[in-house]
C-alpha positions as CSV (number, residue, x, y, z in Angstrom):
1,X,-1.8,-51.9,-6.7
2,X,-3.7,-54.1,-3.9
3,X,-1.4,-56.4,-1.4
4,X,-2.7,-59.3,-3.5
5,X,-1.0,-58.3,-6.8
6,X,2.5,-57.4,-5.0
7,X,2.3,-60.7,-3.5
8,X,1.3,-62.3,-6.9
9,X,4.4,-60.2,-8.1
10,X,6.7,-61.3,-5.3
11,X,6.0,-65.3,-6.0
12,X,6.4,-64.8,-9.5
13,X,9.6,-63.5,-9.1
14,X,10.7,-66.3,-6.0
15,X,9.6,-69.0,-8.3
16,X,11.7,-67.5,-11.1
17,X,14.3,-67.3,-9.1
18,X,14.1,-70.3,-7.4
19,X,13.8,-72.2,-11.5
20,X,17.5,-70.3,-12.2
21,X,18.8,-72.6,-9.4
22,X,17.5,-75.3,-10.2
23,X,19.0,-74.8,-14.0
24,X,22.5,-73.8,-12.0
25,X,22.2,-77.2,-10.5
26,X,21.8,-79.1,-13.7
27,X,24.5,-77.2,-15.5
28,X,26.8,-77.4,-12.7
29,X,26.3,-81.5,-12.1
30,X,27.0,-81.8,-16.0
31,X,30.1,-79.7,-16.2
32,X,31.4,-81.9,-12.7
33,X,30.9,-85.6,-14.7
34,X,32.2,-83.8,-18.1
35,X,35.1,-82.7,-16.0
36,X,36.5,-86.2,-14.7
37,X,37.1,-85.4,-11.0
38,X,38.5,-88.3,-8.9
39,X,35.9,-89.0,-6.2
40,X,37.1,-87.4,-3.2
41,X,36.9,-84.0,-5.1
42,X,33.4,-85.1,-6.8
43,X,31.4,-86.0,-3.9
44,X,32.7,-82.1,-2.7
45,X,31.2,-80.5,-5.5
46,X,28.2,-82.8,-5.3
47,X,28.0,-81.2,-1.5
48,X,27.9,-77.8,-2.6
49,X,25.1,-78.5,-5.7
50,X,22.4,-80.4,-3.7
51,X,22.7,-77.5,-1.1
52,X,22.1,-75.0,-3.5
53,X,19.5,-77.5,-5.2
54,X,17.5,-77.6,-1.6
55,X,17.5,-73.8,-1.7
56,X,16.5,-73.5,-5.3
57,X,13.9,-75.9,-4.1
58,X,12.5,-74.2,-1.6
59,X,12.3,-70.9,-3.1
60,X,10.4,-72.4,-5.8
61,X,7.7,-73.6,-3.3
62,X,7.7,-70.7,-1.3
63,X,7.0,-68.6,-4.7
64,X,4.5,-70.6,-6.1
65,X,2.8,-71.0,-2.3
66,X,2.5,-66.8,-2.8
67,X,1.1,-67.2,-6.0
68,X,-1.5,-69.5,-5.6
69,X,-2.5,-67.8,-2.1
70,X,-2.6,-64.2,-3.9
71,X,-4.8,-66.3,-6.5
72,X,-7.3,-67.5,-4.2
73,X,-7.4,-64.5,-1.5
74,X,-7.1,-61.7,-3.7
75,X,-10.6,-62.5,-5.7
């Protein structure tokens, strides 16, 4: 197994990983308006979701940056 492929591997997986958060996010912003929360305690959860959703984010790029770079480099 060449650097190139565990790299491939490694983005695969971050971009995977970096989808599930994204999913969280969505899940998590539906379940908050289902639940009715005044605003105060809305605006709170909102906090914590677009953090996570900047992470998710930039997993996702950072895993498909590896992919494409073992993709071009490793041929």
């Amino acid at each position: 197994m060449t650097i190139w492929n565990i790299l491939l591997w490694c983005g695969l997986a971050l971009t995977a990983a970096g989808l599930a958060g994204i999913a969280w996010c969505i899940l998590a912003v539906i379940r908050a308006r289902r639940a009715g929360l005044p605003d105060a305690a809305m605006r709170l959860r909102m906090q914590r979701v677009v953090a996570v959703n900047m992470g998710a984010l930039a997993a996702s790029m950072l895993g498909l940056m590896a992919v494409a770079i073992s993709i071009m480099l490793g041929r």
